[in-house]
Biopython code that builds the backbone (N, CA, C, O; Angstrom):
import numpy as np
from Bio.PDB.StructureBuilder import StructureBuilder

atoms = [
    (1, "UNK", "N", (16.093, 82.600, 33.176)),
    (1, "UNK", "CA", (15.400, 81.818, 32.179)),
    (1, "UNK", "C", (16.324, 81.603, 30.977)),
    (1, "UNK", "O", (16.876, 82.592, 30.495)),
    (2, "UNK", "N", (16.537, 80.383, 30.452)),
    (2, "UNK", "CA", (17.217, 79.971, 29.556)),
    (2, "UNK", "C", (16.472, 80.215, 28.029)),
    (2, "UNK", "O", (15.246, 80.102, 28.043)),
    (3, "UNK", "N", (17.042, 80.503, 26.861)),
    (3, "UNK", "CA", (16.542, 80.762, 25.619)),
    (3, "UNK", "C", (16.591, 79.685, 24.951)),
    (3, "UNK", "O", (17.563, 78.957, 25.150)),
    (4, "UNK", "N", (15.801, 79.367, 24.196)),
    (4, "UNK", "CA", (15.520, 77.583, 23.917)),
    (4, "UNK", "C", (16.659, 78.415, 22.481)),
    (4, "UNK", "O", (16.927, 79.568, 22.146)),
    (5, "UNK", "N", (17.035, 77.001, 22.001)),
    (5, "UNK", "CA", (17.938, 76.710, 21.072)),
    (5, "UNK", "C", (17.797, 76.751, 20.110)),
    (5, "UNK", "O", (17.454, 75.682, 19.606)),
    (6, "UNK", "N", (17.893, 77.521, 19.506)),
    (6, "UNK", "CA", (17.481, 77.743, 17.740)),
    (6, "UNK", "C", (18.530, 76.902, 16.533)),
    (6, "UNK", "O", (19.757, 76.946, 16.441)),
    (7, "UNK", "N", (17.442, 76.087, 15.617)),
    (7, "UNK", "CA", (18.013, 75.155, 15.348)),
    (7, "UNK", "C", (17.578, 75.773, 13.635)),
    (7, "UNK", "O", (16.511, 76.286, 13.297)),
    (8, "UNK", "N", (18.884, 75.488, 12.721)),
    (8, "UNK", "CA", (18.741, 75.844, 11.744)),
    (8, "UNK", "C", (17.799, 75.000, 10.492)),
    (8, "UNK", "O", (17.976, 73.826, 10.166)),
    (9, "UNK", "N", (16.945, 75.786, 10.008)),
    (9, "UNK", "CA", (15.926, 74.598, 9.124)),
    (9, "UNK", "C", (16.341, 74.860, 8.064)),
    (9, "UNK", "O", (16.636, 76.023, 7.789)),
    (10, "UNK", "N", (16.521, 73.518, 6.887)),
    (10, "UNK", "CA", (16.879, 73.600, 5.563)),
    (10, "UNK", "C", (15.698, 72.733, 4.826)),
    (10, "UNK", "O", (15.171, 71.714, 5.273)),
    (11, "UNK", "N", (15.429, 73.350, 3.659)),
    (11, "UNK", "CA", (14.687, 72.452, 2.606)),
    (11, "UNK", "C", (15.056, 72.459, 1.797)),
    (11, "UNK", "O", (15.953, 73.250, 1.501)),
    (12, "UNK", "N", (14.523, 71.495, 0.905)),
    (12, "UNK", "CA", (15.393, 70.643, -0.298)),
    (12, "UNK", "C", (14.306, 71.605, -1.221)),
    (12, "UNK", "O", (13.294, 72.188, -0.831)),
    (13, "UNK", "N", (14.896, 71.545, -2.566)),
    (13, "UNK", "CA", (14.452, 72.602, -3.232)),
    (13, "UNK", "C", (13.455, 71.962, -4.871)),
    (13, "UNK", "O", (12.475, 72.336, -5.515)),
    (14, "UNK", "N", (14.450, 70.845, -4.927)),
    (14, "UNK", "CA", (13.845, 69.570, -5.683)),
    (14, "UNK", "C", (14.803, 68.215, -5.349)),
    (14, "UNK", "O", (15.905, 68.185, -4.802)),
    (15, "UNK", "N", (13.992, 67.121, -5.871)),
    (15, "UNK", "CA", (14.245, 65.911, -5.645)),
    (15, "UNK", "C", (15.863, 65.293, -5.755)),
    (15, "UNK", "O", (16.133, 64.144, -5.405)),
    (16, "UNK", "N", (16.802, 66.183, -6.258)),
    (16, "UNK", "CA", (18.277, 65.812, -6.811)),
    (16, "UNK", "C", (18.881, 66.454, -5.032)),
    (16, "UNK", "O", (20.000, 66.113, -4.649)),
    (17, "UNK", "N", (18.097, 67.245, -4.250)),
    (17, "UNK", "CA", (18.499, 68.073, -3.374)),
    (17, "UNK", "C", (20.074, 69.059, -3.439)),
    (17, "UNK", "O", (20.957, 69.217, -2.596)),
    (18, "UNK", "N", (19.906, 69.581, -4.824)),
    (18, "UNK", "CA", (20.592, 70.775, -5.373)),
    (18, "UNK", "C", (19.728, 71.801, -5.186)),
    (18, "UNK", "O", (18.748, 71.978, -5.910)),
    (19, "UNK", "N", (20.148, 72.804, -3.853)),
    (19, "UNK", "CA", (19.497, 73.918, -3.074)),
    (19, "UNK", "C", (19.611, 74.827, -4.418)),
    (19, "UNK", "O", (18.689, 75.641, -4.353)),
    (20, "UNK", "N", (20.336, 75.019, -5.570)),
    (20, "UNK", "CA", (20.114, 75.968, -6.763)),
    (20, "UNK", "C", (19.517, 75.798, -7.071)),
    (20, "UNK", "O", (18.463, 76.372, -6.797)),
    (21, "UNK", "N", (19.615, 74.835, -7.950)),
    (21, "UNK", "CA", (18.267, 74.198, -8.975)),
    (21, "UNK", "C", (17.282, 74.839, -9.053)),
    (21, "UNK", "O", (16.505, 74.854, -8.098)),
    (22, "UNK", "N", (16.960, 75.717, -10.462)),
    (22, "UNK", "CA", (15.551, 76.437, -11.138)),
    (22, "UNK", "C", (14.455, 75.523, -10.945)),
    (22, "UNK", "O", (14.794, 74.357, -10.746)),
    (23, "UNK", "N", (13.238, 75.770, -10.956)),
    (23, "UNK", "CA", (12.318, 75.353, -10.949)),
    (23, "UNK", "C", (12.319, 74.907, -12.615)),
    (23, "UNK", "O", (13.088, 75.639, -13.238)),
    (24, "UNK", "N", (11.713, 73.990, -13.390)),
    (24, "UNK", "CA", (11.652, 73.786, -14.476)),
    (24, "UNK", "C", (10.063, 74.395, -15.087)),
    (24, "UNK", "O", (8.877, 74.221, -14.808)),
    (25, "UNK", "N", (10.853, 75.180, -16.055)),
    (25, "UNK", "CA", (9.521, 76.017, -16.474)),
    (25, "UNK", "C", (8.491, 75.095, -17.578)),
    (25, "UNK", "O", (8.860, 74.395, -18.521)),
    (26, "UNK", "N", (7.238, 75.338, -17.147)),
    (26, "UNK", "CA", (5.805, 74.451, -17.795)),
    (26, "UNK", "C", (5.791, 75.556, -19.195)),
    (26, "UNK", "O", (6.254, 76.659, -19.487)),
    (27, "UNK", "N", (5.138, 74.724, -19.679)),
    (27, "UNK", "CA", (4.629, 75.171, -20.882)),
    (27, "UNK", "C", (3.795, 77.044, -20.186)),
    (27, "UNK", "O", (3.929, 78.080, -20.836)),
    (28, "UNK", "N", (3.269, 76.996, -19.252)),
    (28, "UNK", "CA", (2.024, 77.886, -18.858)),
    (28, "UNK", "C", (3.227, 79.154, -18.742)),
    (28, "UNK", "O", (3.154, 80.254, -19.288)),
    (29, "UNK", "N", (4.262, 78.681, -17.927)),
    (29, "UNK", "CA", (5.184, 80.079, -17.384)),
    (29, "UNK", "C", (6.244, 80.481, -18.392)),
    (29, "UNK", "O", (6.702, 81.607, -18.202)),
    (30, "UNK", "N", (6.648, 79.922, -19.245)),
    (30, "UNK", "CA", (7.436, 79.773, -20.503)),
    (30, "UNK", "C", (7.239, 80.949, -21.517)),
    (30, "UNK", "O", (6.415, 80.913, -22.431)),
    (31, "UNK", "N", (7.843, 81.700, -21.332)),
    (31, "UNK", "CA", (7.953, 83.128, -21.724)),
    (31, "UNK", "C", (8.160, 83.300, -23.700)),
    (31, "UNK", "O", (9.120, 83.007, -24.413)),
    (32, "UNK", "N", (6.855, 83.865, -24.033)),
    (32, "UNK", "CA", (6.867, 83.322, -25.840)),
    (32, "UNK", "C", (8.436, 84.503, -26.222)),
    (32, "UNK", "O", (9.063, 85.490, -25.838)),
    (33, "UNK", "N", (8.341, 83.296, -27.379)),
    (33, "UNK", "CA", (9.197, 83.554, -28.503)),
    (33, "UNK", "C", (8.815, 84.792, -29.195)),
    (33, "UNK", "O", (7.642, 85.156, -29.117)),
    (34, "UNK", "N", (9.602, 85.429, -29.815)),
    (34, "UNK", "CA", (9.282, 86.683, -30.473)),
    (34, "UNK", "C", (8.286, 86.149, -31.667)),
    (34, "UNK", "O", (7.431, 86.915, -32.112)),
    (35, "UNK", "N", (8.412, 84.919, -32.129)),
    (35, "UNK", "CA", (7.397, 84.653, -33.476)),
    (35, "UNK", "C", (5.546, 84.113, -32.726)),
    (35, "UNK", "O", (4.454, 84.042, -33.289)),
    (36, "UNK", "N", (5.869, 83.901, -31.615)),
    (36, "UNK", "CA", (4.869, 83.496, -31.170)),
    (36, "UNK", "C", (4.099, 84.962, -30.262)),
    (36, "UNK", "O", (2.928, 84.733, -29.958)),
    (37, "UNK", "N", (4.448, 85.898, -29.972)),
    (37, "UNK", "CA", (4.062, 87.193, -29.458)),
    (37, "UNK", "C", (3.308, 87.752, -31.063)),
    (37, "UNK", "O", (2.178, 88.142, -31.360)),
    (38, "UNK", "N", (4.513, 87.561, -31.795)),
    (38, "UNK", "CA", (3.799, 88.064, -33.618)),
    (38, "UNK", "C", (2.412, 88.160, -33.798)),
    (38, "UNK", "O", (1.580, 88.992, -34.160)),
    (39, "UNK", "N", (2.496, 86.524, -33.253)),
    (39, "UNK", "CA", (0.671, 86.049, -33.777)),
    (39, "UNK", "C", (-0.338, 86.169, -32.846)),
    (39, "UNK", "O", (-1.514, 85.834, -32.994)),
    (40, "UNK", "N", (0.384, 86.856, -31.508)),
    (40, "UNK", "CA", (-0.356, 86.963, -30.825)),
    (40, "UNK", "C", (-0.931, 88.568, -31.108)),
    (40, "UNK", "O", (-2.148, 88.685, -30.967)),
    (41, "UNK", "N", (-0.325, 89.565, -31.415)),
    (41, "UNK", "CA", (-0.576, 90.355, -32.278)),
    (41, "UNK", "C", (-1.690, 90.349, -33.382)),
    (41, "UNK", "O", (-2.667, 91.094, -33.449)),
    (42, "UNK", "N", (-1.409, 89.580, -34.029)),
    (42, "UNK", "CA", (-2.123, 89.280, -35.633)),
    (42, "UNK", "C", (-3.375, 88.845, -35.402)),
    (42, "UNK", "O", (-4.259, 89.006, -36.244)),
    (43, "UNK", "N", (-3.652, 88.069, -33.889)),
    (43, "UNK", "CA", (-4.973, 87.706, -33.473)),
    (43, "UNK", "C", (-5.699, 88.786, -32.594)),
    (43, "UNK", "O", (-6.895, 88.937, -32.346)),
    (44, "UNK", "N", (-4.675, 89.434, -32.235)),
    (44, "UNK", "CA", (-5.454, 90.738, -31.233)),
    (44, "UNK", "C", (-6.384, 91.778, -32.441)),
    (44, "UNK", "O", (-7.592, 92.010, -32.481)),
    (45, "UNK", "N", (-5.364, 92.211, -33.267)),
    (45, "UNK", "CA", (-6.156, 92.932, -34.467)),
    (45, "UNK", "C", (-6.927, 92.092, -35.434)),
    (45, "UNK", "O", (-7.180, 92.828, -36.387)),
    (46, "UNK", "N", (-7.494, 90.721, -35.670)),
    (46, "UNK", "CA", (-7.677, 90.193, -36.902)),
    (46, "UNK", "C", (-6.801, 89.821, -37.914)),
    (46, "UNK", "O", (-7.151, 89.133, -38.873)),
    (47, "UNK", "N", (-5.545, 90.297, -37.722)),
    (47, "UNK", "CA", (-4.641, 90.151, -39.353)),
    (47, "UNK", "C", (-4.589, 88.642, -39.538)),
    (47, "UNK", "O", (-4.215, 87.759, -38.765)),
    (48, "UNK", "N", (-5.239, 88.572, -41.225)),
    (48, "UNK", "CA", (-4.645, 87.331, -41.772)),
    (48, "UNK", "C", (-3.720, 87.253, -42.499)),
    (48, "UNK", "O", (-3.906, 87.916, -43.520)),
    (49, "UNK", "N", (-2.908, 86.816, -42.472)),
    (49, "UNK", "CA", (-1.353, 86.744, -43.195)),
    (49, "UNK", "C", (-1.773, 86.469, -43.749)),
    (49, "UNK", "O", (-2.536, 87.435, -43.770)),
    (50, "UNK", "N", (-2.331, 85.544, -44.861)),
    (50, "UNK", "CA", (-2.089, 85.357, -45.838)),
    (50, "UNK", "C", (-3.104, 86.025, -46.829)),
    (50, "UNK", "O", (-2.979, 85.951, -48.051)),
    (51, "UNK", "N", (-3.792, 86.472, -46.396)),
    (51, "UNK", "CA", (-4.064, 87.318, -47.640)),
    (51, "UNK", "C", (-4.045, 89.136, -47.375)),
    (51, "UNK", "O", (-4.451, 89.960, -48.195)),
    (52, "UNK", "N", (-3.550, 89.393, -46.223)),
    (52, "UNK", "CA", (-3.849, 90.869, -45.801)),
    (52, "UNK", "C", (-2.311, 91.327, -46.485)),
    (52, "UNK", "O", (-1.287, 90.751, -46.854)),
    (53, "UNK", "N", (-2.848, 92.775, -46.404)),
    (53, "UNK", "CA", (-1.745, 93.667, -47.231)),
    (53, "UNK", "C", (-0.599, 94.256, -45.786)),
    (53, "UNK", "O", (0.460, 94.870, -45.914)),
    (54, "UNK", "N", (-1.257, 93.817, -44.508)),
    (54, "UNK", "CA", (-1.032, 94.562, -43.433)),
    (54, "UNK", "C", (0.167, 93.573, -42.901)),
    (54, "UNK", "O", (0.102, 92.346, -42.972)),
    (55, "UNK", "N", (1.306, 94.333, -42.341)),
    (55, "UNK", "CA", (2.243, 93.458, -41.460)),
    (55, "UNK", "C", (3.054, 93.545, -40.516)),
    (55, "UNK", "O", (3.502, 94.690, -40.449)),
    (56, "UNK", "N", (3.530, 92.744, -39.609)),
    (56, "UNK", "CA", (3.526, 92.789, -38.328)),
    (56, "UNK", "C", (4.999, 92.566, -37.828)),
    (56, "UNK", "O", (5.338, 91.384, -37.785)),
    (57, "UNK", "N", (5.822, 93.387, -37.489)),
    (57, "UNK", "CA", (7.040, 93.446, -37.102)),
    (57, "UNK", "C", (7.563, 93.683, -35.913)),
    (57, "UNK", "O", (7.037, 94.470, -35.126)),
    (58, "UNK", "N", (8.829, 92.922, -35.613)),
    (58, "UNK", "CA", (9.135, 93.263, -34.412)),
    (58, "UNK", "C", (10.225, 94.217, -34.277)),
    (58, "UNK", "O", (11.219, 94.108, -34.996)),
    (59, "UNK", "N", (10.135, 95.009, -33.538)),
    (59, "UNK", "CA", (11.054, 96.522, -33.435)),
    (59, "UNK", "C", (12.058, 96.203, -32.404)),
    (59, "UNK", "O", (13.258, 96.100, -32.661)),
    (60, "UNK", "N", (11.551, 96.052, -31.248)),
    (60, "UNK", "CA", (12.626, 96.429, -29.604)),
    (60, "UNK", "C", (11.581, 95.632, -28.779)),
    (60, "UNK", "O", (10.377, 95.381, -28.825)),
    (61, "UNK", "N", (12.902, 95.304, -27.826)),
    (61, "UNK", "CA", (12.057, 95.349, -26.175)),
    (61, "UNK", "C", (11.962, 96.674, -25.777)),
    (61, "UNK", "O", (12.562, 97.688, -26.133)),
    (62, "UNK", "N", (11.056, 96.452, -24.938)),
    (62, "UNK", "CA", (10.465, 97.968, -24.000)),
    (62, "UNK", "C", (11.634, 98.448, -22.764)),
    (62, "UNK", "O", (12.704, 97.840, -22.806)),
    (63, "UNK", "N", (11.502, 99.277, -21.912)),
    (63, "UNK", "CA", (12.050, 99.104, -20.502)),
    (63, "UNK", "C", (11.491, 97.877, -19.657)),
    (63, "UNK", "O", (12.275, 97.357, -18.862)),
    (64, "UNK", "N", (10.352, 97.431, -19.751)),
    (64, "UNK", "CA", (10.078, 96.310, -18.675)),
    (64, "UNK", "C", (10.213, 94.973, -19.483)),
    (64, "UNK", "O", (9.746, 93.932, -19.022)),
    (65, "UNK", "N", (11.016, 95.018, -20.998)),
    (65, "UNK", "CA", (11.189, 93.813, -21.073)),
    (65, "UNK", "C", (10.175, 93.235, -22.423)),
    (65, "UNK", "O", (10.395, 92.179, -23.015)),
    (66, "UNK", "N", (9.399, 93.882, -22.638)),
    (66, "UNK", "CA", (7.914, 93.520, -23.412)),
    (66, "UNK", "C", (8.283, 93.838, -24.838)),
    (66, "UNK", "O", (8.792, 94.902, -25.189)),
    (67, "UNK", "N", (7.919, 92.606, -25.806)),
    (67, "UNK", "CA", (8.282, 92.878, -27.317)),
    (67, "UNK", "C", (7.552, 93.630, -27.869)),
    (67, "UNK", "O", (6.351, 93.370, -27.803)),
    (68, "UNK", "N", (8.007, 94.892, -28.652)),
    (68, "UNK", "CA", (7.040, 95.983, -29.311)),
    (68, "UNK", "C", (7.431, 95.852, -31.057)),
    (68, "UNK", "O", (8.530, 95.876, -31.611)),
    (69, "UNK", "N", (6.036, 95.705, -31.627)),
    (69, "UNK", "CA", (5.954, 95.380, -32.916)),
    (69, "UNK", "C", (5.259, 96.663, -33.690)),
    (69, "UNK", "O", (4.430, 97.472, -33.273)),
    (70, "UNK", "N", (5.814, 96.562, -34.787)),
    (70, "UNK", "CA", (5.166, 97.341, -35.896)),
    (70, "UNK", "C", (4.400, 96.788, -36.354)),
    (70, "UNK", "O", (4.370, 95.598, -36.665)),
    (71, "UNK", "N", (3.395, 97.861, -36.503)),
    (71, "UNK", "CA", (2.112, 97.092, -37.515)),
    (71, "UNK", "C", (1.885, 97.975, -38.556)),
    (71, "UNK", "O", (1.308, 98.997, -38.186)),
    (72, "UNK", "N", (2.113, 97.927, -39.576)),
    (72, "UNK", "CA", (1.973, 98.171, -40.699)),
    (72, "UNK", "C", (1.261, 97.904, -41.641)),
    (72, "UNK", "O", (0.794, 96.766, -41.651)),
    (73, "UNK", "N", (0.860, 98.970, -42.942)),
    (73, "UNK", "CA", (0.418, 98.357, -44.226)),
    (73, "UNK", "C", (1.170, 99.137, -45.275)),
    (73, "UNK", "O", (1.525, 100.315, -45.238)),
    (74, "UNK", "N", (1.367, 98.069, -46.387)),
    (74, "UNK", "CA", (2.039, 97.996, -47.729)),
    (74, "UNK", "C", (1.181, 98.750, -48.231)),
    (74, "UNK", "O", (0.112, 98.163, -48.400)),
    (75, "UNK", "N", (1.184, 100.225, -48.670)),
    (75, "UNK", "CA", (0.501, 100.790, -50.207)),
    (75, "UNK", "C", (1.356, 101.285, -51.231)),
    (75, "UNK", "O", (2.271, 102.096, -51.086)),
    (76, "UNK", "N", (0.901, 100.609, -52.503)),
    (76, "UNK", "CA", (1.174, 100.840, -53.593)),
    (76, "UNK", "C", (0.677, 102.114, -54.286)),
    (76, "UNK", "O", (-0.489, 102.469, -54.463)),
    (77, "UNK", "N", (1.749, 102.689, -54.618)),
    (77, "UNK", "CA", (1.287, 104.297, -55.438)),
    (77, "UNK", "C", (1.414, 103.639, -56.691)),
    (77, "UNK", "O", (0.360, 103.392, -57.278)),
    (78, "UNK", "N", (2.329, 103.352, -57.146)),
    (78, "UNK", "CA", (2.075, 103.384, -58.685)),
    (78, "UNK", "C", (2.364, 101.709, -59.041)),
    (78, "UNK", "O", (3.454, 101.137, -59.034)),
    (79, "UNK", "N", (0.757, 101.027, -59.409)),
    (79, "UNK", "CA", (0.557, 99.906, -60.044)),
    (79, "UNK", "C", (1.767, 99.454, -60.810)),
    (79, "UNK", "O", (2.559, 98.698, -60.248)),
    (80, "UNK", "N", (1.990, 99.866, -62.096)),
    (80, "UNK", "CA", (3.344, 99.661, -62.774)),
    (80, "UNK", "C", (4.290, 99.460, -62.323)),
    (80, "UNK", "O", (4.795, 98.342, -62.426)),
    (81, "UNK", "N", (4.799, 100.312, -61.755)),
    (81, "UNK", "CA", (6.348, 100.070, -61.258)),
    (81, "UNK", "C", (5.981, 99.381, -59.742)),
    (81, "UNK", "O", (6.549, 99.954, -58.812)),
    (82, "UNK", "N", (5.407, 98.621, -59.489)),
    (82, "UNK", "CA", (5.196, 98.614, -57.675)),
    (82, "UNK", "C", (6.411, 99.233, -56.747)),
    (82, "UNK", "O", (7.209, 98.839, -55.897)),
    (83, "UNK", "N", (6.161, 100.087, -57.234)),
    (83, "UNK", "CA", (6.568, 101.718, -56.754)),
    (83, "UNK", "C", (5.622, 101.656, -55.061)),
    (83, "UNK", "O", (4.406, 101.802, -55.178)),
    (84, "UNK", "N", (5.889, 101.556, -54.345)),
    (84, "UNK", "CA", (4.624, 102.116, -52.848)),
    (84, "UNK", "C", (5.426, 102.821, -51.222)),
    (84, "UNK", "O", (6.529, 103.361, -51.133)),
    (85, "UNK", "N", (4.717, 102.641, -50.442)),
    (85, "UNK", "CA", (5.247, 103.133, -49.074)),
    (85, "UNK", "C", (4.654, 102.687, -48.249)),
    (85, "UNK", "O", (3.482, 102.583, -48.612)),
    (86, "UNK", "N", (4.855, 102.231, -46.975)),
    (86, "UNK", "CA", (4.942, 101.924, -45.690)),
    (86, "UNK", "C", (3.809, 102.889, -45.222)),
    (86, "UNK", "O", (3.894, 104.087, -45.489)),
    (87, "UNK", "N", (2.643, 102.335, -44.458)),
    (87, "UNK", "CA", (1.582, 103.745, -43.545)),
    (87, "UNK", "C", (1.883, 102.958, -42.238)),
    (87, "UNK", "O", (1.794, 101.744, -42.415)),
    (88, "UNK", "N", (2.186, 103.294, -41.079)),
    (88, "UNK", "CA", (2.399, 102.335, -39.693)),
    (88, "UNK", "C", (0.607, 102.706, -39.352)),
    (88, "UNK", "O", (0.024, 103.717, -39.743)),
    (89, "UNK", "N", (0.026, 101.631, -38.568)),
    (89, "UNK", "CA", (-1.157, 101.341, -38.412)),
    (89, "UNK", "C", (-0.967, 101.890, -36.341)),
    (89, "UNK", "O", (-1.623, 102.715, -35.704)),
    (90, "UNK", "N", (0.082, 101.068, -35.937)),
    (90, "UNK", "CA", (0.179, 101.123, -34.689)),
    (90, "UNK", "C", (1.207, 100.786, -34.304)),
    (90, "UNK", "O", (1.906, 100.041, -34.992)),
    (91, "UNK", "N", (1.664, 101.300, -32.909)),
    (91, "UNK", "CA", (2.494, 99.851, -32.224)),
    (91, "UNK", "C", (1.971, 99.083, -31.329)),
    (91, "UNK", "O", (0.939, 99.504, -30.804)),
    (92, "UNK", "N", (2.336, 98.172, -31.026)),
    (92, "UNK", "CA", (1.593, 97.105, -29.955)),
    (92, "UNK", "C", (3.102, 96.445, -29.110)),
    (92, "UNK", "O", (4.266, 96.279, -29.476)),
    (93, "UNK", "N", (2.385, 96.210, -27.885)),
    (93, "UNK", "CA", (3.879, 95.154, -27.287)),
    (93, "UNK", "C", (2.929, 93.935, -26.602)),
    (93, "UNK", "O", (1.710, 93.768, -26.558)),
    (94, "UNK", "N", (3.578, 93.501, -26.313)),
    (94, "UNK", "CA", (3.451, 91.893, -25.549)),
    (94, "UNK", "C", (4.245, 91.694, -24.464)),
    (94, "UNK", "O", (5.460, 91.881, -24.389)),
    (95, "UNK", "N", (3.714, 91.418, -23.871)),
    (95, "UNK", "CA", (4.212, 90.861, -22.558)),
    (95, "UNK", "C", (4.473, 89.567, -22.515)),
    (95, "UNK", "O", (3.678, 88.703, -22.144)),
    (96, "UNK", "N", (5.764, 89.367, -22.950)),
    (96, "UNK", "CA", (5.640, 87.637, -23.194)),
    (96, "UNK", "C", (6.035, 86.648, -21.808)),
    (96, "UNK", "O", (6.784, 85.685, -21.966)),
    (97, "UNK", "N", (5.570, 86.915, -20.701)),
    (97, "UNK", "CA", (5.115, 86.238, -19.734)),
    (97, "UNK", "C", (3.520, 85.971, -19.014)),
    (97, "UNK", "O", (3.021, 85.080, -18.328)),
    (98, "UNK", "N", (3.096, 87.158, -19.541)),
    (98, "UNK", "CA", (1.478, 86.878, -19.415)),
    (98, "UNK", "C", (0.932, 87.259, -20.376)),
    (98, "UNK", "O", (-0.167, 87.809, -20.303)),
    (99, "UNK", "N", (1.665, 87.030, -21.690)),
    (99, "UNK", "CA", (0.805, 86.902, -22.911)),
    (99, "UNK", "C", (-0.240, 87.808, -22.947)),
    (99, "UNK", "O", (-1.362, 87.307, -23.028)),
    (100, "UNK", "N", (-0.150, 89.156, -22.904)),
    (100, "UNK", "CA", (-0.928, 89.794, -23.279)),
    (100, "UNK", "C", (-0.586, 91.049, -23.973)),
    (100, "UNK", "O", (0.336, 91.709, -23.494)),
    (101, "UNK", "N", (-1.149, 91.451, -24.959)),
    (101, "UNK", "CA", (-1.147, 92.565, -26.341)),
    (101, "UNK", "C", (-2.111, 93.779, -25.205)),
    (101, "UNK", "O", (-3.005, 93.625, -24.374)),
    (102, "UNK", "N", (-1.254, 95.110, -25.796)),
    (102, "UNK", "CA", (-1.735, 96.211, -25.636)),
    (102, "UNK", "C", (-0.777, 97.408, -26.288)),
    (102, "UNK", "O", (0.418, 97.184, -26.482)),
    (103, "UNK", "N", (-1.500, 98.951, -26.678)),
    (103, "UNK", "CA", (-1.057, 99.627, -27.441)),
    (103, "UNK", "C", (0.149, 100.017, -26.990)),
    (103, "UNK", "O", (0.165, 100.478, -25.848)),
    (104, "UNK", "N", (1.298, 99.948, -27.659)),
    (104, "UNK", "CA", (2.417, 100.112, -26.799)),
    (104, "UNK", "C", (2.804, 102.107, -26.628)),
    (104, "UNK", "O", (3.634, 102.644, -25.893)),
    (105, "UNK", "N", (1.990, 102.648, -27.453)),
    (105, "UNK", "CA", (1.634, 103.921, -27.398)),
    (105, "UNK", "C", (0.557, 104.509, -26.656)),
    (105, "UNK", "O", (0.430, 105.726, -26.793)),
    (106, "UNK", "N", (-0.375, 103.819, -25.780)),
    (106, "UNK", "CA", (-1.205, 104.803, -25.207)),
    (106, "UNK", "C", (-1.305, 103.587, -23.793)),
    (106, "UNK", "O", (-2.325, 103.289, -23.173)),
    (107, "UNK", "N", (0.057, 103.074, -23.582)),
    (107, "UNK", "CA", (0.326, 102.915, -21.985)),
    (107, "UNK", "C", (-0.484, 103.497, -21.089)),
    (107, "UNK", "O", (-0.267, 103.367, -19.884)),
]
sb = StructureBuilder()
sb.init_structure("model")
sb.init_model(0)
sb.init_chain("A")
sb.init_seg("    ")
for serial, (resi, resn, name, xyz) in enumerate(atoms, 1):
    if name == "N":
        sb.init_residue(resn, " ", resi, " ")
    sb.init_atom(name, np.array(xyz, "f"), 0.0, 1.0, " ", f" {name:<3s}", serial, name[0])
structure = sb.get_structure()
């Protein structure tokens, strides 16, 4: 019995038929910007910039990649001199491919 002939199949990958060629990323898969993870932050907790004392920083990526922010608030000890210190509230990270906020401390 003879073995039928195996014939090699190729597909085109997009329309230029450049077998490299990335897929072109949509708005949906488009991995946020560190200023746009920020606010994604600022909406997970409520913070309003513009009038909150509280603020939202970005520290590091994680090991898997995920932006981890400080969240902070400004207190003032001494009125006069605005003399104050830093209290950290939390950290948080983002996953800036599926856009989603969680405590980056109780993983």
């Amino acid at each position: 019995m003879r073995k039928p002939w195996l014939v090699p199949v190729t597909t085109r990958s997009s329309e230029s038929g450049n077998k490299n060629e990335q897929p072109k990323q949509t708005e949906k898969n488009r991995p946020l910007a560190h200023e746009e993870a920020e606010q994604l932050v600022r909406d997970y907790l409520n913070i309003d910039s513009t009038t909150s004392n509280v603020f939202v920083k970005y520290d590091h990526d994680n090991e898997r990649g995920h932006y981890v922010f400080q969240v902070y608030e400004l207190v003032i000890d001494n009125y006069e001199t605005k003399e104050g210190h830093t209290a950290t509230i939390g950290w948080y990270a983002v996953d800036p491919v599926n856009k989603t906020v969680y405590d980056a401390l109780g993983e």
